[in-house]
C-alpha positions as CSV (number, residue, x, y, z in Angstrom):
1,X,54.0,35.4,51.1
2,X,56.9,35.6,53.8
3,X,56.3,31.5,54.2
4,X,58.5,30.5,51.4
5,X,61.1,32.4,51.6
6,X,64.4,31.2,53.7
7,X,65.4,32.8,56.8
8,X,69.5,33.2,58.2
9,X,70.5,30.9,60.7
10,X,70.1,27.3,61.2
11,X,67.5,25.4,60.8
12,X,66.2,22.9,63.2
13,X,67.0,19.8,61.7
14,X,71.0,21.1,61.5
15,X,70.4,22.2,65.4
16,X,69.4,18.3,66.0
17,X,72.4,17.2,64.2
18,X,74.9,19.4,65.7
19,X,73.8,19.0,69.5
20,X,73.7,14.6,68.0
21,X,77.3,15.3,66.8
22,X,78.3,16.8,70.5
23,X,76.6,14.9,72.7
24,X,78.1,11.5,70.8
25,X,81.8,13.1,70.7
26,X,81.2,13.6,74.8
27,X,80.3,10.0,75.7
28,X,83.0,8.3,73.5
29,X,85.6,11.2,74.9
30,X,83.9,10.3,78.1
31,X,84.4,6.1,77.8
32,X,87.9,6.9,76.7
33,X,88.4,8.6,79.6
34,X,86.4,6.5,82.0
35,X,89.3,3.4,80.3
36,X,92.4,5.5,80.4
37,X,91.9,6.0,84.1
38,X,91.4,2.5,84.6
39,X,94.4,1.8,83.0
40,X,96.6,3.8,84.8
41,X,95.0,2.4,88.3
42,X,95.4,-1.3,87.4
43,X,99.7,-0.2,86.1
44,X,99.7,1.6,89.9
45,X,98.4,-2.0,91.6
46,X,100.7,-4.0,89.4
47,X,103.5,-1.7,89.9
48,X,103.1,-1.8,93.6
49,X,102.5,-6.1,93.8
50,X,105.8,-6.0,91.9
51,X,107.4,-3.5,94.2
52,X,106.5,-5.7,97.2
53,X,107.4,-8.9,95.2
54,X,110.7,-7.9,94.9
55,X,111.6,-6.7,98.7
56,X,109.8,-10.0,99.7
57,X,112.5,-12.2,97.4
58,X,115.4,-9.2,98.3
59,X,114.9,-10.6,101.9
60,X,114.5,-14.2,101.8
61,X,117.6,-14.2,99.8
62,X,121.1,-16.0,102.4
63,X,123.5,-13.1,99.9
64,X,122.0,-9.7,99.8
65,X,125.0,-8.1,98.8
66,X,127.6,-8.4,95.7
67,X,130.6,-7.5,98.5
68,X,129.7,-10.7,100.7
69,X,128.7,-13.0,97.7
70,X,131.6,-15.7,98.2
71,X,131.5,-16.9,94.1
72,X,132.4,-12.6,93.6
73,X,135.1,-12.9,96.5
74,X,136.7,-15.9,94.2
75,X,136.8,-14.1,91.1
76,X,138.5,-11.2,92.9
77,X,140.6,-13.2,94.4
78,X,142.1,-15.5,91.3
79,X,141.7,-13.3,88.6
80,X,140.4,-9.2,89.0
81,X,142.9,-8.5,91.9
82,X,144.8,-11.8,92.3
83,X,145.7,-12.9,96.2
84,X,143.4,-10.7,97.0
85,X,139.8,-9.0,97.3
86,X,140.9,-5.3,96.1
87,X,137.3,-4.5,94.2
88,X,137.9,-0.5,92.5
89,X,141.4,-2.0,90.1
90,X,141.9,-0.9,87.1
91,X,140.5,-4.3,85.3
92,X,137.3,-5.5,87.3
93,X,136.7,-1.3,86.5
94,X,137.4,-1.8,83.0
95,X,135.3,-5.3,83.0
96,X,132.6,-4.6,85.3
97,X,131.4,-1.8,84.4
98,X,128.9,-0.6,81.3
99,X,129.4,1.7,78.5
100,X,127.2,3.8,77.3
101,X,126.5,6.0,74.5
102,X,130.2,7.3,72.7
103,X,132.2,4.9,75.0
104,X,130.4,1.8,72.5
105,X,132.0,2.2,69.1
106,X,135.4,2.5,71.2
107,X,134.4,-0.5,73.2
108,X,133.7,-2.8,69.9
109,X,136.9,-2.1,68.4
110,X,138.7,-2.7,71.2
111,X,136.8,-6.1,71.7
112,X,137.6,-7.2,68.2
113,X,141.3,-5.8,68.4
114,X,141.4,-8.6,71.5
115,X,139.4,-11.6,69.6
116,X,142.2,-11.3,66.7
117,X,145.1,-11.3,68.9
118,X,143.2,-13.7,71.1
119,X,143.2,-16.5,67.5
């Protein structure tokens, strides 16, 4: 009798169990997805609140800019460019401004070089 003996393919309880497999895979990808677009919307609003946060303070502030700031004219005027406001010299250029990358090893030694002729 044909009955009892085993046909090729796949058999229906494996068919149930693959398509189980799939369709779960789909809705957690799915519910992933659904958050990581929520996500990205709520950084956007928080970005843009923070955005407009900032202009707000930027314009309620009396100083808006570094050149006009009369504590920055003081320091120019007794110590980066003494008796007066000259702001691109060599030292407010050589204090003022950030290294980065090679510059820092060059910039450590030279600090300590200063702290031991400073004691």
């Amino acid at each position: 009798m044909n009955i009892f003996v085993e046909r090729g393919g796949i058999t229906r309880r494996q068919f149930f169990k693959g398509t189980g497999i799939i369709a779960a895979t789909a809705v957690f990808a799915g519910i992933l997805g659904k958050i990581g677009i929520d996500i990205f919307k709520a950084s956007d609003k928080y970005i843009e609140k923070r955005i407009a946060g900032l202009y707000t303070l930027d314009e309620r502030m009396t100083i808006r800019k570094s050149h006009e700031n009369p504590e920055i004219i003081q320091i120019y005027k007794e110590f980066l460019s003494p008796g007066e406001v000259k702001p691109l010299t060599e030292k407010s250029h050589h204090l003022l401004h950030t290294k980065y990358g090679s510059e820092i090893p060059e910039l450590i030694k030279e600090l300590e070089a200063h702290r031991h002729h400073a004691a």
